[in-house]
N, C-alpha and C positions, 0 to 999 in steps of 0.2 A: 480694312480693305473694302472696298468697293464689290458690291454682288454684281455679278454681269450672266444676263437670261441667256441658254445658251441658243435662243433663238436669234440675239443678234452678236454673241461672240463667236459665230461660228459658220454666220454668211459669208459663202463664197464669194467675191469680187461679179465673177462672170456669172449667171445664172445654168443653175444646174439641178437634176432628178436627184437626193439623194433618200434613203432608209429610214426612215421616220416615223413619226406618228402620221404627220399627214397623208404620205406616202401611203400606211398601212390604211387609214380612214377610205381613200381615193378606191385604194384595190378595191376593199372589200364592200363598196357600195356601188363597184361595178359588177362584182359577180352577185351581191344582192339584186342589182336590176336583171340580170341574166338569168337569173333564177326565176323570178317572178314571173318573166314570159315564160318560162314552164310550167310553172307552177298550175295555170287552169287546165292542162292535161295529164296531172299527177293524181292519185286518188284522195289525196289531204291537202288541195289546193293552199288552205286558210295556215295547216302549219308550216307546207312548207316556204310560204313566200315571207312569215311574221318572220318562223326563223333565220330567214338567210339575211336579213337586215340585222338581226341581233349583235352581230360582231362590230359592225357601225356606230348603232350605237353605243352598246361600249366604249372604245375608240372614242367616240365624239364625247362622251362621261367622262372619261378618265384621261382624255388625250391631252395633258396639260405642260409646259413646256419643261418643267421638272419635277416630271411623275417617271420613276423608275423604270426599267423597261423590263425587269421581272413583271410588271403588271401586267403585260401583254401574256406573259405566256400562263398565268393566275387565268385570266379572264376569255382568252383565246382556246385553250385546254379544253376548259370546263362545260364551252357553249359546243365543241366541237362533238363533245361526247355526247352530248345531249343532241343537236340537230343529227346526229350518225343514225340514229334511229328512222328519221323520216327518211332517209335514205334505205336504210334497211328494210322499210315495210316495201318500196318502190319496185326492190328486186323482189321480195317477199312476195308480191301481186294485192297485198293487202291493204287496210288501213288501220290506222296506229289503234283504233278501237278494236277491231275486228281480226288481234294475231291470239295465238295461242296463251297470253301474260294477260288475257282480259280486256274489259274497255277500261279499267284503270289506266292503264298506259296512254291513253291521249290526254287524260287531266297531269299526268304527273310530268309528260314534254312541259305543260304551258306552266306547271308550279316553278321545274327546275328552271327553263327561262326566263321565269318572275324572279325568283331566286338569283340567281345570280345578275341580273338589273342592279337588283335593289342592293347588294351590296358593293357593284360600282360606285353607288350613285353616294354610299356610306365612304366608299375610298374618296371620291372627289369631294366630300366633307369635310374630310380630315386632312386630305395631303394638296388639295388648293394653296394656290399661295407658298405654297413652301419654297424657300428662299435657294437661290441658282447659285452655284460656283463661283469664285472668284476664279479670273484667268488664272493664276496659278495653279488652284485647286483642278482644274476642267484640263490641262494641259501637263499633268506633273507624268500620270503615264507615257508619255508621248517620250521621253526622255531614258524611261527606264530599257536596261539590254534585255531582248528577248533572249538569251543562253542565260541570263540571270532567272527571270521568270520562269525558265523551263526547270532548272533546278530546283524552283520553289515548290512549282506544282510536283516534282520529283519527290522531293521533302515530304508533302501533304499526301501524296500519295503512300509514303512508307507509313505514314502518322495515322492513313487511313485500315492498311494493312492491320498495324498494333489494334484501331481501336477493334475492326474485328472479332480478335482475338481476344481483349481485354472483354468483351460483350459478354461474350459464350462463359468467362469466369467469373465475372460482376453484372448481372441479369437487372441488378437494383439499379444500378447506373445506365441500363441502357437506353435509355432517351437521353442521358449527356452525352454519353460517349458518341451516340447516332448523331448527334447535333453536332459535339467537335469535329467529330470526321469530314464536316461538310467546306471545312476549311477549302477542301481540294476543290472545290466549286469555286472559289473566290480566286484561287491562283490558277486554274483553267481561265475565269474568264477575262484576267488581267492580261495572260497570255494571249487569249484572241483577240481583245480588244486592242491588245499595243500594237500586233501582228496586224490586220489590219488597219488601224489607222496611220501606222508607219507605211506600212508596205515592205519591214524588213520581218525575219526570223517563219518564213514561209517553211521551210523545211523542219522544223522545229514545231510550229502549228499542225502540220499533217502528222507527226512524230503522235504528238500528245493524242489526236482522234484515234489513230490507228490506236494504241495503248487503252485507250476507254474503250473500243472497238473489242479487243480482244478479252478487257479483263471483264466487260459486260457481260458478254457471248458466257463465258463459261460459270457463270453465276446461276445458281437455281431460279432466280427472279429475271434473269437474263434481264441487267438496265444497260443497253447497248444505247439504247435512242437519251441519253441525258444530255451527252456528248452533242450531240446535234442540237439540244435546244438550246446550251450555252454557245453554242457558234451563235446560234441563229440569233441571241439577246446580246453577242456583243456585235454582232453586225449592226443590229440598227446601234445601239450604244454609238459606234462607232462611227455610224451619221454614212458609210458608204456609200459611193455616186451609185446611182443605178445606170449601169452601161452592160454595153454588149459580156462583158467578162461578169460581173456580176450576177447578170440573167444567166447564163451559162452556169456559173457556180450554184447557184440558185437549183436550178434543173438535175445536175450531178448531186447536190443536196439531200432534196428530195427520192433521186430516183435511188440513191444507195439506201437513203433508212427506208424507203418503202419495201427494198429488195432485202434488207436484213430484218424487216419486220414479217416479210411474207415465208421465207425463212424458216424464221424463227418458231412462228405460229402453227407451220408444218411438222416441225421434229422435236416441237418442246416436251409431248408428251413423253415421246419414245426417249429423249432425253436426260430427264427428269427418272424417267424407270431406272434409267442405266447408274443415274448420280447417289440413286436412293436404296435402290435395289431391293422395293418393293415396301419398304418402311413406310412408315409414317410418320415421317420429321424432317425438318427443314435444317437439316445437316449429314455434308457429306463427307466419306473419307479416301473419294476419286481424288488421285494426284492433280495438280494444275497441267502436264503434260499428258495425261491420260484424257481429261476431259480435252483438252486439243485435237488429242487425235482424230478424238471417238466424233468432235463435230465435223474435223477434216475431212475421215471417211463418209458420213452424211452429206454433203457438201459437192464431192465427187461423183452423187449421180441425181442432175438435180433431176433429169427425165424422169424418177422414180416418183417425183413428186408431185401431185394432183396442184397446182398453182391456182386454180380457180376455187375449190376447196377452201386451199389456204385463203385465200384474198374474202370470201365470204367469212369465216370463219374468226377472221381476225377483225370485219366490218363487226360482226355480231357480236364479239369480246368488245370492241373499244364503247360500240353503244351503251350505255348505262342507263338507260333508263324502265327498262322490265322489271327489277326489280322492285323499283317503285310504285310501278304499275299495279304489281302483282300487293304490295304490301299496304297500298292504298286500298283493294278490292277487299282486303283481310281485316282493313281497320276500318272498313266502315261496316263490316256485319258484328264486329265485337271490337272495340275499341280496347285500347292498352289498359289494363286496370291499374296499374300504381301510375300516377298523375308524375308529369315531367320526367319520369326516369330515364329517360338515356340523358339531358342533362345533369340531373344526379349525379348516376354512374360517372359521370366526367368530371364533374366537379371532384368528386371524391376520387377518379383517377389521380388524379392532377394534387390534390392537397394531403395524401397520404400515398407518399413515397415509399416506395418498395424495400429501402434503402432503412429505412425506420420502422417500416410495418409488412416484417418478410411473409407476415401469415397473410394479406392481404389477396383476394380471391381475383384471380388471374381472368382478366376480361375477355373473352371468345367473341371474335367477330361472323366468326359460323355462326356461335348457339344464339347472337344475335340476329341473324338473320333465319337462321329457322322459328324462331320465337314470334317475328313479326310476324313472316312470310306466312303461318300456319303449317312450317314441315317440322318433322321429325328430325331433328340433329344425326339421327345415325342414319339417314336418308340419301342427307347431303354427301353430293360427291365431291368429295374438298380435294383431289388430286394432289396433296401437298401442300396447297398451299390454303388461305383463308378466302371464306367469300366475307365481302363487307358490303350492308345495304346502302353507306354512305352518310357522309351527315346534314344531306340535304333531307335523306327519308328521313331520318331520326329528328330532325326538327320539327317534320310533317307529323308523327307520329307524337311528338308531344304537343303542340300547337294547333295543330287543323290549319287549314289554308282559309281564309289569308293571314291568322296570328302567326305563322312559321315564319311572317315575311319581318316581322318586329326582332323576332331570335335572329333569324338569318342578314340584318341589318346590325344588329348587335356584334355578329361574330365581325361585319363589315369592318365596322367602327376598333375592335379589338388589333385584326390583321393591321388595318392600315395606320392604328398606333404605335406598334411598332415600327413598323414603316418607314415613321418617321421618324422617330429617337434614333431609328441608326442613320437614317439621311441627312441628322443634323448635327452627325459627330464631325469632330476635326480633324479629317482624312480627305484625300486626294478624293476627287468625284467617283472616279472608275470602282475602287475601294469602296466605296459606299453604295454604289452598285449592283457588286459583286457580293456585298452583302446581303443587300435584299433579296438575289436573286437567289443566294443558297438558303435563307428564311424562308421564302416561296417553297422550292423545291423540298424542304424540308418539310411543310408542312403541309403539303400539296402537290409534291411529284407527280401522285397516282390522280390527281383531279377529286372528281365529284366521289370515286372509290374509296378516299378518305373517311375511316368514322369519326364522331363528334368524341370521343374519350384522346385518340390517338390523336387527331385536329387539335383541339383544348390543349392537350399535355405539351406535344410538339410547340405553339406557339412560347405556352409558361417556359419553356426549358431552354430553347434556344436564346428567347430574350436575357434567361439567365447568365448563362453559360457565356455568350457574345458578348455582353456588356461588361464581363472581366475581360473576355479575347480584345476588346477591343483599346482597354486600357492598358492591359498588361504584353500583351504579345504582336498585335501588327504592330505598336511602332517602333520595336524592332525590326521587322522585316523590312518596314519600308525607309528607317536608317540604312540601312546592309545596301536595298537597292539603290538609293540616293549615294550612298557612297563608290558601289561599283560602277552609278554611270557618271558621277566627276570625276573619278582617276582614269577607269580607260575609253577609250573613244566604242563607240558602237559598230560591229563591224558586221557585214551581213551574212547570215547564217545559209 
């Protein structure tokens, strides 16, 4: 068959705004120029105008006509956390040298913005040239019933349920079984994609949010926002006009995760007390109807709630970049004494399975970060959950700046070789997709909060694990759906 780019299999007749790369390029190098006229009355004039271009060019690195659109939200994510900060000092009255995390903190913004460059520029290496759909391949979604797909994602959801629970009793396997679960990521986003680009199974797509909505919310990690960001990669997937309904969707988008994130960041703690009840472990024995209630009645007064509070508080969590600040300031008065060790540690996470080597010594993403940072482990206030320095610092701290940028062009190269081996399987486009994006999200949900043991492990394991799923079990599912959209007609949900 004939490859057709889907830059020209997929021109409208009439000219039209649609979801794209370009699209995304166009925005974000108008709020980069809007920035910059601010930026000479900000107190970090220099970081904040370099950063607000950063997403551009990305975008413009990586904006290739079949580059995945999981890369958007890889590369989007990771700059956001990192520019969050120059905003933060804004409200702070400060400058990124001059906060309470040190003057480390303005070398470690421009490392982590080098940093992640430079591993764009390692994906536009690797996934250049990578060969486009054939129309059948690019249009086989478009065919499939959205009451088929919702079922599926139904499936993957129960499958997600087991893996769960199969985790908590096989601890050795829990980087496969966290990888197979993410199936449900791939039937979410066949769902939105088809829903949108059909225009049918609308009722069915609200179904499945509100469902991630809720089963988020009541998690000790509370991942309610994931849901939103596979809408948001199959929209552009999906190439949508940008019109008046759009922008609007668009707006209600945003304005719900912002409101279920400011939320969230208000009553996590008190929440969290209530799920744990004052333990120390990342397991609860609150009913799934009790944790309902218990947010329902939160919920029902949000006046109780200080919302400016929250809205700072949750600016200064998504920031990421203090840490680095602070761990930079720590490694230049005494530098790491065992050479390369947190790649080490990863390598050896990764090549001696827990599953073979039970006695194998349990990696702590605290004791790693009280280690760098110069604290006391019994110090840290770990609320339950772990702090991670990230594996942008951990590269810093094996490397020095700018050798980090050689490791961190290396991880580049690694990401986006997988990448490609699933974008060039023999599956529908959407399917391939949908894969990456749950690879992505896999190994990088949490962004730059990600450590280099858990980054490393996650990529080895999912490539494992996927490269059987992909042989052995989608093309089953995608006979089943092929078959229920020849026998009955598609009807609108």
């Amino acid at each position: 068959m004939v490859s057709i780019s889907p830059s020209l299999r997929l021109r409208d007749p009439s000219p039209r705004q649609v979801l794209d790369f370009g699209f995304l390029q166009r925005t974000f190098l108008v709020i980069g120029l809007m920035l910059v006229m601010v930026a000479p009355f900000s107190l970090d004039p220099l970081p904040l105008a370099v950063g607000a271009f950063v997403p551009w060019v990305l975008l413009r690195i990586v904006g290739t006509p079949t580059m995945p659109v999981g890369v958007v939200y890889f590369f989007i994510w990771q700059w956001a956390q990192t520019f969050a900060r120059v905003l933060l000092s804004t409200i702070d009255g400060e400058t990124l040298a001059g906060g309470e995390y040190g003057p480390g903190v303005l070398n470690a913004y421009w490392y982590m913005l080098a940093s992640i460059v430079v591993m764009a520029l390692a994906f536009r290496l690797v996934l250049d040239g990578l060969p486009g759909p054939t129309l059948e391949d690019s249009n086989a979604h478009l065919s499939w019933r959205p009451q088929d797909l919702f079922l599926l994602y139904c499936g993957t959801l129960v499958l997600m349920v087991v893996c769960g629970y199969k985790w908590a009793y096989a601890p050795g396997l829990a980087q496969q079984i966290d990888a197979l679960s993410r199936l449900k990521i791939v039937a979410e986003f066949l769902l939105f994609a088809t829903v949108l680009g059909t225009g049918r199974g609308g009722k069915l797509m609200v179904a499945a949010v509100a469902i991630e909505i809720v089963i988020g919310f009541t998690g000790l990690l509370s991942d309610f926002r994931s849901v939103f960001i596979y809408l948001a990669m199959a929209a552009i997937a999906a190439r949508i006009a940008v019109g008046p309904t759009a922008i609007i969707g668009g707006v209600v988008w945003f304005s719900i995760l912002l409101a279920l994130g400011l939320f969230w960041t208000a009553v996590k703690t008190e929440y969290r007390d209530y799920l744990l009840g004052g333990e120390e472990t990342q397991y609860s024995t609150v009913s799934f109807s009790d944790r309902l209630s218990y947010l329902g009645t939160l919920s029902m007064s949000p006046g109780d709630i200080d919302w400016k509070a929250a809205a700072y508080k949750m600016l200064n969590r998504f920031a990421y970049v203090d840490i680095f600040g602070t761990v930079i300031d720590v490694q230049e008065a005494s530098r790491e004494p065992t050479a390369v060790r947190q790649w080490q540690e990863a390598i050896d996470h990764v090549f001696k399975p827990r599953i073979f080597f039970p006695d194998k010594a349990a990696l702590s993403d605290t004791e790693t970060y009280a280690r760098l940072a110069g604290i006391e482990e019994r110090l840290v206030l770990r609320a339950s959950t772990s702090i991670s320095v990230g594996y942008i610092t951990e590269n810093y701290v094996d490397f020095g700046f700018p050798g980090m940028l050689a490791s961190m062009f290396g991880l580049g190269l690694l990401i986006a070789g997988v990448i490609r081996y699933f974008m060039q399987s023999r599956l529908p486009w959407m399917v391939r997709q949908g894969l990456v994006l749950a690879f992505i999200y896999n190994i990088a949900g949490i962004g730059v909060e990600a450590s280099l043991p858990k980054l490393f492990g996650s990529i080895v394991m999912f490539f494992l694990v996927y490269a059987l799923v992909v042989k052995f079990v989608l093309p089953t599912s995608l006979r089943w759906l092929n078959v229920r959209a020849s026998t009955e007609p598609a009807q609108p949900s």
